[in-house]
C-alpha positions in Angstrom: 0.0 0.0 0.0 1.4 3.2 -0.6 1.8 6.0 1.8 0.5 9.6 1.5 3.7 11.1 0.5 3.8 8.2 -2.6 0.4 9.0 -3.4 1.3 12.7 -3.8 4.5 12.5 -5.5 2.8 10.3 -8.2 -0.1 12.8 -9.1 0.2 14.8 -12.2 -1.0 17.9 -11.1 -3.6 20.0 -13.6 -2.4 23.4 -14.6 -3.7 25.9 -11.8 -4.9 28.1 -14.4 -7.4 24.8 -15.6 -8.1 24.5 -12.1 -9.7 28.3 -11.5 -11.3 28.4 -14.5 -13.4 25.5 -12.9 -14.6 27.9 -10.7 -14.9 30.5 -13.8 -11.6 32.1 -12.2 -10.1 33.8 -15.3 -6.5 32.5 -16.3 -4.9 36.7 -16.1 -6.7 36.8 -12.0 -4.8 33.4 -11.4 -1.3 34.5 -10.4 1.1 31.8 -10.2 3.6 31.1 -6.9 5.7 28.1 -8.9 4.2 24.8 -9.6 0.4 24.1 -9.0 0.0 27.3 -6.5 -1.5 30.4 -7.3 -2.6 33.2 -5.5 -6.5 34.8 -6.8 -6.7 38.3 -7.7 -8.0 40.4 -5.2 -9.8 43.0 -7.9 -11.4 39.9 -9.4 -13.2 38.8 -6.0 -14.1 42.0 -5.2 -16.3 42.3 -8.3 -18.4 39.1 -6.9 -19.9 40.6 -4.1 -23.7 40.8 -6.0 -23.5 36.7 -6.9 -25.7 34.6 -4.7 -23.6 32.7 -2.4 -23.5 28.7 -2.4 -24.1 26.5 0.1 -21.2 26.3 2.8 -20.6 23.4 4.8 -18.8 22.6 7.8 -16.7 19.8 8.4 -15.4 19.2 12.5 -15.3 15.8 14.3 -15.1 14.0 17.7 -12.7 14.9 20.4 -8.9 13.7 18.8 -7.3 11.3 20.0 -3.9 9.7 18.9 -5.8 7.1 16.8 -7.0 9.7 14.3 -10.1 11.1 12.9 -9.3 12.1 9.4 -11.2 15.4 9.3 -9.3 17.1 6.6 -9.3 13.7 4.6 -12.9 13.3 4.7 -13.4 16.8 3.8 -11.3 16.6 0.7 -13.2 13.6 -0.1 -16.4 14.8 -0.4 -15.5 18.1 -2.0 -14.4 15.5 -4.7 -17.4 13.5 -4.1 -19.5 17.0 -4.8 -17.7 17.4 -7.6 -17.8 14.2 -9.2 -22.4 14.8 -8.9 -21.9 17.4 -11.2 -22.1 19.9 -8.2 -19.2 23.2 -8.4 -17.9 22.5 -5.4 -14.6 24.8 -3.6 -12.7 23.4 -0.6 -11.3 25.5 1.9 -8.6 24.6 4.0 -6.2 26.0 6.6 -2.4 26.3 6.3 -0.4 24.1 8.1 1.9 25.6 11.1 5.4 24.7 11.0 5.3 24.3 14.9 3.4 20.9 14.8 4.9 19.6 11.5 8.2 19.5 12.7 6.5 18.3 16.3 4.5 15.9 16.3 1.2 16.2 14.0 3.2 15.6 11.2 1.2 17.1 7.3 -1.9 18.4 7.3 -3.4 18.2 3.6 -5.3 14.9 4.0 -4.3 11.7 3.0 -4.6 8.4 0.9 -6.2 9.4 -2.1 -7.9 12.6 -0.4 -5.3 14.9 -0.7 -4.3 18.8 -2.0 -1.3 19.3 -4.0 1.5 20.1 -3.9 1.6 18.6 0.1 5.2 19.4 0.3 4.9 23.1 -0.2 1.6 23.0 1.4 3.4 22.1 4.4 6.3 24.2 4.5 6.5 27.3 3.6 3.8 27.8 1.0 3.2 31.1 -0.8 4.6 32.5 2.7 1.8 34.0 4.2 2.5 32.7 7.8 6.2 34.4 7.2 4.5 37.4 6.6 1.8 37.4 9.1 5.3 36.7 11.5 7.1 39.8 10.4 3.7 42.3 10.4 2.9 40.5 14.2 7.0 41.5 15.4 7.0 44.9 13.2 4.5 46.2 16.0 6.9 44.8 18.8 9.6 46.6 17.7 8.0 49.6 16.6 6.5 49.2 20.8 10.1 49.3 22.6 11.7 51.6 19.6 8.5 54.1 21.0 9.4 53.5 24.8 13.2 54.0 23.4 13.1 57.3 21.8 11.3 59.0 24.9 8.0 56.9 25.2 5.8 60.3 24.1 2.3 58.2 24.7 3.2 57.5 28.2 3.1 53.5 27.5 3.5 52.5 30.9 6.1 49.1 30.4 4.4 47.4 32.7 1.7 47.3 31.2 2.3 46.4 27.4 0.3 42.9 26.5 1.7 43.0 23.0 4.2 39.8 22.9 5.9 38.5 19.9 5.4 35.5 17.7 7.2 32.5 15.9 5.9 29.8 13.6 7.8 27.0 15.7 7.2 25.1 19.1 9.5 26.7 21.4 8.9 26.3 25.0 11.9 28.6 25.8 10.6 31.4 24.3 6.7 31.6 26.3 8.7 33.7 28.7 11.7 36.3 28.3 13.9 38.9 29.0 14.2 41.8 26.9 16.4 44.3 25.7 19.1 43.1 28.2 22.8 44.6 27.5 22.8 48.6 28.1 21.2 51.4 27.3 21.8 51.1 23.7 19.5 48.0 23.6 16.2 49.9 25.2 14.5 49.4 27.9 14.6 45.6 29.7 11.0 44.4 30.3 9.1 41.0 30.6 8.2 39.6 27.2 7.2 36.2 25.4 6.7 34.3 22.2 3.2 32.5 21.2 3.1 30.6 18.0 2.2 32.4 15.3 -0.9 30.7 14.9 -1.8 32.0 18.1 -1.5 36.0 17.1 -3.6 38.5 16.7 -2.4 39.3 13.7 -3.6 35.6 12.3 -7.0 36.2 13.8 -7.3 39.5 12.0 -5.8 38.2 8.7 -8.6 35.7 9.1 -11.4 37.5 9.9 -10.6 40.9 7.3 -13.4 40.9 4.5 -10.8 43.2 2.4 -7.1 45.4 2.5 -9.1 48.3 3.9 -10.7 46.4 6.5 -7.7 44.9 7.8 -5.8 48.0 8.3 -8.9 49.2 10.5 -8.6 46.1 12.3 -4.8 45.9 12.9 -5.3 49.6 13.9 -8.0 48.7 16.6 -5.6 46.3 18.1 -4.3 47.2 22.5 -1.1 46.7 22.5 -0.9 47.7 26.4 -2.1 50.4 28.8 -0.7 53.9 30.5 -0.1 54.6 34.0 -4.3 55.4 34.4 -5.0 52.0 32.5 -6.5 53.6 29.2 -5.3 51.6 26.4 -2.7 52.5 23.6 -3.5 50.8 20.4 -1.2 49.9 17.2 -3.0 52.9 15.4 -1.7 55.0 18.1 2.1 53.6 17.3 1.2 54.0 13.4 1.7 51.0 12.8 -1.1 49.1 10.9 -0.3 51.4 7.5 3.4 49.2 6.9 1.8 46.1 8.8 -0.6 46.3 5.7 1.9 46.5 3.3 3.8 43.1 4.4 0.6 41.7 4.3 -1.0 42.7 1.0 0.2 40.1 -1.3 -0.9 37.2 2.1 -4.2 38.4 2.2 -5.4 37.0 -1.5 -6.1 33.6 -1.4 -4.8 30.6 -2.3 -5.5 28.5 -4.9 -4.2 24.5 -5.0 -6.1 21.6 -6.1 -7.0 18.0 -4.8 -5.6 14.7 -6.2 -8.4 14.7 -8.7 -8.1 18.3 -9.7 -10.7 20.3 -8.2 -10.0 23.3 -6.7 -8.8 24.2 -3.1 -8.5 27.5 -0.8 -5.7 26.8 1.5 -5.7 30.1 3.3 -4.9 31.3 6.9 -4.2 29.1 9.9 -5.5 29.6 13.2 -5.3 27.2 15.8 -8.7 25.9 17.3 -7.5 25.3 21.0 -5.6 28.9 21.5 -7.4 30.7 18.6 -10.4 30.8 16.6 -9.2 27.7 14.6 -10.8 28.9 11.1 -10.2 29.7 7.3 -10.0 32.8 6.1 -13.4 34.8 5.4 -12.0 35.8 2.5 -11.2 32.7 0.8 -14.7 31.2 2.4 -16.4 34.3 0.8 -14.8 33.9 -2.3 -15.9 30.3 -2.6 -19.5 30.8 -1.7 -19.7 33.1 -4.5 -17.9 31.0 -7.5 -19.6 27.6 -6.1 -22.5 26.1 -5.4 -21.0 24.0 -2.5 -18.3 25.1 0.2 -17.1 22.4 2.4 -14.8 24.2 4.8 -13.2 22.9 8.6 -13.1 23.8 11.6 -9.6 23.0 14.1 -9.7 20.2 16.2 -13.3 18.9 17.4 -16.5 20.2 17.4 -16.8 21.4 20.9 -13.1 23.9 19.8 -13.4 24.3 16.1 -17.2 23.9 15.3 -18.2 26.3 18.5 -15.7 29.1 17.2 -16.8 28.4 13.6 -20.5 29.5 14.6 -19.8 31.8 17.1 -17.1 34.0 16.3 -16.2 33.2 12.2 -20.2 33.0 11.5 -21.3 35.7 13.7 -18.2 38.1 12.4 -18.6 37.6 8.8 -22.7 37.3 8.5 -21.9 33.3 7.2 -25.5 30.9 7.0 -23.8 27.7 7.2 -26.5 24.9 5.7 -25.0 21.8 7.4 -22.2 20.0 9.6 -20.7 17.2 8.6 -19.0 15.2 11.7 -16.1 12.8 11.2 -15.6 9.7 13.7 -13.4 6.6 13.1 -14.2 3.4 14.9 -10.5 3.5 16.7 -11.3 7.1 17.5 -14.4 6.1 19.3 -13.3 2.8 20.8 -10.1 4.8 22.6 -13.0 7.1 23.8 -14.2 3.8 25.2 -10.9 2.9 27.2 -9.5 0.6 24.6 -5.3 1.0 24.6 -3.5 2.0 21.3 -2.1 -0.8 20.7 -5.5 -2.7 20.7 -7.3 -0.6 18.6 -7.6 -3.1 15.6 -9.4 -5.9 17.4 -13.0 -5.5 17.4 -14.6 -4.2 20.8 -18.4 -3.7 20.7 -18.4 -2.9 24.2 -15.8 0.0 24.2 -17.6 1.3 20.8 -20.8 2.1 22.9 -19.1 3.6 25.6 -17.0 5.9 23.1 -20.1 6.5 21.6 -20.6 9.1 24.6 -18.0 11.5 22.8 -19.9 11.6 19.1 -23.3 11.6 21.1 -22.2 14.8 22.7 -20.8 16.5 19.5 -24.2 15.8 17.4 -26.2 17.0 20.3 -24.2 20.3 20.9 -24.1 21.1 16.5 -27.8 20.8 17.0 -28.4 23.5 19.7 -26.6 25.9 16.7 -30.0 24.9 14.3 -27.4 23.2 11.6 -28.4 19.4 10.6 -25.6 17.3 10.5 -24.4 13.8 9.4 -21.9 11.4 11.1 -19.1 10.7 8.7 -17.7 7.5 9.5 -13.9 7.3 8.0 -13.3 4.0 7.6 -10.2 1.7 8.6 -8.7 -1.5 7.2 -9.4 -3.0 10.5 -12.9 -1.8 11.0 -15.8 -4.1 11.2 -19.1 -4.6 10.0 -20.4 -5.0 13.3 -18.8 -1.8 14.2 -19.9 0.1 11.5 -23.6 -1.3 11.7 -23.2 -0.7 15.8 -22.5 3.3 15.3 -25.3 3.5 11.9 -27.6 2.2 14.3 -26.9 4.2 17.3 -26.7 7.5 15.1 -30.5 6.9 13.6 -32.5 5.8 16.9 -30.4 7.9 19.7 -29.5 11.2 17.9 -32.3 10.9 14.4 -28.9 11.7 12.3 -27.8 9.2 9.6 -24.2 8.1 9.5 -22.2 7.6 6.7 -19.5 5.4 5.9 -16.7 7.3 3.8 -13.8 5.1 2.0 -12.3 8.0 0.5 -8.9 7.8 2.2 -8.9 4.3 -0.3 -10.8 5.5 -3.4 -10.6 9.1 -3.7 -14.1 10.8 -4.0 -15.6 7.8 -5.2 -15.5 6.4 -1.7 -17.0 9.2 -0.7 -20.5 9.5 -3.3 -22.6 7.9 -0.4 -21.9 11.4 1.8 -22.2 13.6 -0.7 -25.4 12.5 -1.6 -26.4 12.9 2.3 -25.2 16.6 2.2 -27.1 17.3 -0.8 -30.2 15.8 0.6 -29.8 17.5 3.8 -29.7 21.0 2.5 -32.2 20.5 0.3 -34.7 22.1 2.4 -35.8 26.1 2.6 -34.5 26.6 6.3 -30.7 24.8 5.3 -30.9 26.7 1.9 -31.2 30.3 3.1 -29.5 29.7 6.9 -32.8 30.7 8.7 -32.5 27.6 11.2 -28.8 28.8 12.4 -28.3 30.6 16.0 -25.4 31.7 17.8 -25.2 30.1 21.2 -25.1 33.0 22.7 -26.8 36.6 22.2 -24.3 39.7 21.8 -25.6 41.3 25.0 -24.8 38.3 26.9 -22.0 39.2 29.8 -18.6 38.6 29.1 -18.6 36.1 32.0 -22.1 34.7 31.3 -20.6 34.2 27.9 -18.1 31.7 29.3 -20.3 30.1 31.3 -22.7 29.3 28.7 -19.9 27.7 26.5 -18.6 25.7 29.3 -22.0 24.7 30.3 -23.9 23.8 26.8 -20.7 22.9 25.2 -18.8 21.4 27.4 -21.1 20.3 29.8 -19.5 21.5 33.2 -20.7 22.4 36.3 -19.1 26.3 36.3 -16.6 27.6 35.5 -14.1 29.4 38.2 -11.7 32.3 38.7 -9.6 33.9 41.0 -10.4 37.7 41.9 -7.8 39.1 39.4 -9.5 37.7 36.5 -12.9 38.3 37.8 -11.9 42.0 37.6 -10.7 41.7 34.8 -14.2 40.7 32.9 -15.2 43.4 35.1 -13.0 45.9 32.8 -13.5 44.5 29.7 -17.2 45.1 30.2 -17.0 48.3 31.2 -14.4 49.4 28.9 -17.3 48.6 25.9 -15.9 45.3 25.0 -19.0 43.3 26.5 -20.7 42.9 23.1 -17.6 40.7 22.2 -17.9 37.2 21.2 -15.2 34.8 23.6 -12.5 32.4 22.3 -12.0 29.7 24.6 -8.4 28.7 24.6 -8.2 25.0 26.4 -7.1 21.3 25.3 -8.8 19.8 22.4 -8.4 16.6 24.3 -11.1 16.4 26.3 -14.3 18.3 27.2 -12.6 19.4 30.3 -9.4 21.2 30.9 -7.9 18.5 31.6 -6.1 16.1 28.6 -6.2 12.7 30.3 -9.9 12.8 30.7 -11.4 11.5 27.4 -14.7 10.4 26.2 -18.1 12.5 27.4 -17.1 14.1 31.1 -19.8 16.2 33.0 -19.9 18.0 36.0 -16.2 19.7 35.9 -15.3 22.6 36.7 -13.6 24.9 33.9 -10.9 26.9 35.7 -9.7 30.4 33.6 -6.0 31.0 33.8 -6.4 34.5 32.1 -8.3 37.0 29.9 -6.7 38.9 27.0 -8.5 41.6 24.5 -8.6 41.1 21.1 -9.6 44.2 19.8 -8.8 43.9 16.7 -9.9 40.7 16.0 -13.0 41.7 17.5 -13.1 39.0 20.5 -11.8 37.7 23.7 -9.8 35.2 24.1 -10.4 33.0 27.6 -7.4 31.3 28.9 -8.3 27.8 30.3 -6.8 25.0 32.5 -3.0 24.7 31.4 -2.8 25.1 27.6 0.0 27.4 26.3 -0.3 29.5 23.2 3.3 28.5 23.0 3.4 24.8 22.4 6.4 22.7 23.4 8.3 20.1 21.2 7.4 16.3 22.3 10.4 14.2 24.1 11.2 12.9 20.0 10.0 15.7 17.9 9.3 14.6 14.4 11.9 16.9 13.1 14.6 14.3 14.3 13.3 12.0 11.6 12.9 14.6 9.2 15.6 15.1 5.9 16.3 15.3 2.2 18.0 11.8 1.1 20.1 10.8 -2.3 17.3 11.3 -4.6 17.0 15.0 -3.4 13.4 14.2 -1.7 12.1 15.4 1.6 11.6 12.2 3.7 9.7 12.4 7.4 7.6 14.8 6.9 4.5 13.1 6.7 
């Protein structure tokens, strides 16, 4: 059998320009970056905005676990699948971080014969948009301590200053810092720190921007840190968002790749779902919507991260309908859930499948309170089971009134995948999926900041409360009264498990959600709720995939994936 990176390698890739035009992209708005990548003239999208829009679709899945779920394989799948019906269908993916490639995750563009090509740039650095986002997020850093340096004229006060810097690696070392250390010439020395680069505001705001002007208000709007009587200083007040925008214009077009089968991709922006709003760029989703009649799109991680921030902060933000959800369980997935070991995960366990049925039982029930129908998507294994499958088809149609689907795509490109299409199409066949009129936020705008949290942690999450000590309680306190209450929150916490805590899988109830800290997005236009212990600096693992990673005699990048 051959392995992802075979299956890749071997593809002959259509000529991006063929691609777009399946979209009716014109070949002079698709601008080539090298072989099979192309970025999509902004001017070109912009004269779209009076086209209907398609149908958009989200794709999330159960809690991940080490066994795998295969979210971004089943998407590409059925985009294929869509296609293949005779339906214009555009994918749209995230970037892949550099942190967790050369960590532990490995590639992120699918696999078997539900892939987008070329997975080796896709992986690295691409068109260089995260490089960019980088230098635009640590152009407002410096431009912050060159201020303080040359006589501080805003009266920054440098305690106070929230703005930290960013990298696109795993770097524990680097969550917490010394600056500007070695004399007066070198500024002032302060406490600093790193977060991914996936983690930045400046990601979030790439994200969410509808356009070039809207992104410079945005970057403009963001705090970078306080004066002596607490009122904020913001990057407009620096002047700083006018040459963040520059090193950003040529990122902020989208784009454009293609599946193993040739259909087209948006691969744009990169968020993380468990420190970040874990979404696609609105403007390659918008751009989609209008040149398609389908949109399958993701959401980071599972439903309760990606799928929650999907509807309430990308959906809410942007004015998106989304028509259904598509959620993706594997049979090891679910029997892990169930308290099977790893290394056990190929026998057949009808006992363990029930009890891990807890986790996808509590993922279709919390997409529901958002008024989306959904389908289970079950991505199928060589060791899987008739029994197993028959066990979950069954328990999806009595217990939940959702059909579940079993997807071979991995195997048989969008072929394997026909029997989910199909469901999609059926399932937003319907008035209320084909205008969006069934979809609600969780939570209304003029919800508390706190009461925002709590309702997360409660319908989402299902925990008892949530806690805080008195700092961060007065800290919502601020927020609120500063004007920021109408703010959607961004739960940062493990994707592991319902809870804060990682070793406690399946369906938990009754916890208590403990917040670590609060920190304003202004620009980005939420909050983002620190939870239990996650970092928005990750760490390397004890044998980081990078050790196996390296180009051998033929010239070809082995390890990666």
């Amino acid at each position: 059998m051959k392995s992802d990176i075979e299956i890749a390698r071997a593809a002959k890739l259509t000529a991006i320009a063929e691609v777009g035009a399946r979209l009716g992209i014109p070949s002079d708005a698709v601008v080539p970056y090298g072989r099979g990548m192309a970025k999509v003239d902004p001017d070109f999208l912009a004269g779209l905005a009076d086209r209907p829009d398609g149908r958009l679709i989200l794709v999330t899945a159960i809690s991940p676990t080490p066994a795998g779920e295969g979210k971004t394989t089943t998407l590409i799948g059925l985009g294929d699948a869509l296609n293949r019906m005779g339906k214009r269908t555009a994918i749209c993916l995230r970037e892949p971080s550099l942190g967790p490639c050369f960590g532990m995750k490995g590639g992120a563009a699918g696999g078997g014969y539900s892939q987008v090509v070329p997975m080796e740039q896709i992986n690295l650095h691409f068109t260089g948009d995260f490089h960019a986002i980088t230098s635009a997020h640590n152009l407002l850093a410096a431009m912050i301590d060159n201020h303080v340096h040359w006589g501080n004229e805003l009266g920054l006060d440098r305690r106070r200053i929230t703005w930290r810097r960013a990298v696109d690696m795993n770097d524990r070392a680097l969550r917490s810092i010394i600056s500007s250390l070695g004399g007066a010439a070198n500024g002032y020395p302060r406490e600093d720190g790193f977060d991914i680069s996936v983690a930045s505001e400046v990601m979030a705001v790439f994200c969410l921007a509808r356009d070039l002007k809207d992104l410079e208000a945005r970057l403009g709007r963001i705090v970078i840190g306080y004066k002596r009587d607490k009122s904020p200083v913001t990057a407009a007040d620096l002047k700083a968002p006018g040459a963040m925008t520059v090193l950003l214009k040529d990122a902020l077009s989208p784009n454009l790749v293609q599946t193993l089968e040739g259909n087209p991709a948006f691969v744009h922006g990169g968020p993380f779902a468990n420190i970040a709003h874990g979404c696609n760029s609105v403007i390659a989703t918008r751009a989609g919507l209008k040149l398609a009649d389908f949109v399958v799109t993701e959401a980071g991680f599972g439903a309760d991260l990606g799928a929650e921030k999907f509807f309430d902060i990308k959906c809410r933000k942007a004015g998106l309908k989304p028509a259904a959800a598509v959620i993706v369980a594997t049979m090891r997935a679910l029997k892990m859930h169930g308290g099977v070991p790893r290394d056990q995960l190929g026998n057949e366990d009808l006992t363990a499948l029930r009890r891990g049925l807890a986790n996808l039982d509590r993922h279709v029930r919390n997409v529901a309170k958002y008024g989306v129908p959904a389908v289970v998507a079950i991505n199928t294994f060589p060791t899987d089971t008739e029994a197993e499958h028959h066990l979950v088809i069954q328990a999806c149609r009595e217990n939940l009134g959702v059909d579940a689907i079993v997807c071979r795509n991995w195997a048989e490109g969008g072929r394997g995948a026909e029997d989910l299409a199909k469901a999609v199409i059926t399932l937003t066949d319907t008035p209320e999926a084909l205008d969006g009129r069934g979809f609600r936020p969780l939570y209304a705008d003029d919800l508390s900041l706190w009461e925002k949290v709590r309702t997360v942690a409660t319908e989402i999450y299902h925990a008892g409360d949530i806690i805080a000590d008195k700092k961060i309680r007065d800290r919502f306190r601020e927020l609120q009264d500063a004007g920021y209450g109408d703010l959607p929150v961004c739960i940062a916490k493990t994707q592991y498990s319902f809870s804060t805590d990682p070793d406690l899988p399946n369906a938990p109830s009754g916890h208590t959600v403990p917040i670590r800290e609060v920190r304003l997005a202004a620009g980005a236009g939420f909050i983002v709720v620190i939870c239990g212990e996650i970092m928005t600096m990750p760490g390397l693992p004890r044998s980081p995939a990078a050790e196996r990673i390296h180009i051998d005699e033929q010239g070809l990048t082995q390890g990666l994936f």
